[in-house]
N, C-alpha and C positions, 0 to 999 in steps of 0.2 A: 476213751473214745475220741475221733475227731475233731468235733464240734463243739467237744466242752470248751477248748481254748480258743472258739471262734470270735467272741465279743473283745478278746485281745486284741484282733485283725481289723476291727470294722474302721470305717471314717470317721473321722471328726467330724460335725456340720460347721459349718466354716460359718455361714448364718449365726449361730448360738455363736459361737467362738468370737466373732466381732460385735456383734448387737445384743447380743446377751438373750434374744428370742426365735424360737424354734422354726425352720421353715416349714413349707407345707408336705415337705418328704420327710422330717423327722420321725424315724421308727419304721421304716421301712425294713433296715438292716437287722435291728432286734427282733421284728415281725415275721422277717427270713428264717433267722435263726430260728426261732420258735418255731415254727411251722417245721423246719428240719428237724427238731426233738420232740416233735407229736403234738404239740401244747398250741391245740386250734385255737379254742377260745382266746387262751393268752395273745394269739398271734393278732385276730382282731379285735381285743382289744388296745394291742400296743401301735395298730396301721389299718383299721376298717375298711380300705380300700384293698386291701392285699390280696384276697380273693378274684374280684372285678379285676385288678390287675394282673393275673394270673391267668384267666379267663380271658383277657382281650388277648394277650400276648399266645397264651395257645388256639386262641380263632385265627390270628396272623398266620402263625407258624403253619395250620391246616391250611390256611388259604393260599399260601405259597403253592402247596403241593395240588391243591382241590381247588379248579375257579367253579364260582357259582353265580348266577345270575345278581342275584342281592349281595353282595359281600361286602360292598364301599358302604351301602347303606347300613349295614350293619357295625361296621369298624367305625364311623361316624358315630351311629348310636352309644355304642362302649365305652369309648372316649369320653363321650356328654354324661354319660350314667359314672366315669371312676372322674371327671372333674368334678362334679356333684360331688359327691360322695369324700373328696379329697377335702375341697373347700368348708363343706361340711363337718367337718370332722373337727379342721381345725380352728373354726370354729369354734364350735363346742368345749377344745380343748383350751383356746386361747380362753375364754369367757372363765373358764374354770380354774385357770392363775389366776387371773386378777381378783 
């Protein structure tokens, strides 16, 4: 299948690669991937924001096509809710190396 040889393809985080610690996009790409081979759960767990991120990005793409009165207030909101949730994460993730 495709996708099996996907994780061959991904990026280096250049972050990890010079500092030796994870940015706040770390797992994104393995969270893609998984989401691409069905594996929800895994997916957030490896990037809890992926979802929210996936969801602002198709409210944009609607909104291109569809204006709506609220729409700026809403893509504001989305933003505030997947940097939460980013920060958050890594957070939780950084506290959990050390």
């Amino acid at each position: 299948m495709i996708l099996e040889g996907l994780e061959d393809h991904m990026l280096d985080c250049m972050n990890k690669k010079i500092f030796g610690v994870e940015c706040l996009g770390c797992g994104i790409q393995r969270a893609t991937a998984l989401l691409f081979r069905g594996e929800f759960v895994a997916a957030f767990k490896m990037y809890p924001a992926i979802y929210t991120l996936i969801l602002l990005a198709g409210f944009i793409i609607f909104n291109f096509f569809v204006k709506f009165k609220y729409a700026f207030q809403i893509k504001v909101a989305l933003i505030f809710i997947n940097i939460a949730i980013i920060i958050i994460s890594y957070a939780i993730k950084m506290s959990n190396v050390l």
